[in-house]
C-alpha positions, 0 to 999 in steps of 0.5 A: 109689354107689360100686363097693364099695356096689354089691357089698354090695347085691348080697350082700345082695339075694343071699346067694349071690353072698357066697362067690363070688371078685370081679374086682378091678382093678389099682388094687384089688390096689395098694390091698389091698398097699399099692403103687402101680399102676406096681408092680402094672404091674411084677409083670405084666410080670415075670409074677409075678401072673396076669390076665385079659385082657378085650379090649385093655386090660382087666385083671382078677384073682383074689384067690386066685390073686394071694394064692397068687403073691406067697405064693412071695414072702414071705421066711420067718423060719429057725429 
């Protein structure tokens, strides 16, 4: 059972649990912006979106606070 089937039987099992933030991976926020892992690697580095870190090498986000980051960065039509 994968990771995603898991969360849905969770939702399910606990309509509670529906509106609360997940903690993606980095391959999860790769995926969702169409770049590869090195450049989500990058975008750290270069502090532009914030993680948490649990222990020496775990790595995990918040969707809204990735979203609201790479927001400054969306190059906007001028008028």
């Amino acid at each position: 059972m994968s990771r995603t089937q898991k969360e849905e039987l969770v939702t399910i099992a606990n309509p509670a649990f529906a509106g609360i933030d997940t903690l993606p991976r980095k391959l999860d926020i790769a995926k969702r912006y169409g770049v590869s892992p090195r450049t989500v690697d990058r975008w750290i580095a270069e502090r532009k979106i914030p993680f948490l870190k649990f222990g020496h090498r775990t790595l995990r986000f918040r969707w809204s606070d990735v979203e609201k980051s790479l927001d400054r960065f969306v190059i906007r039509e001028v008028r």
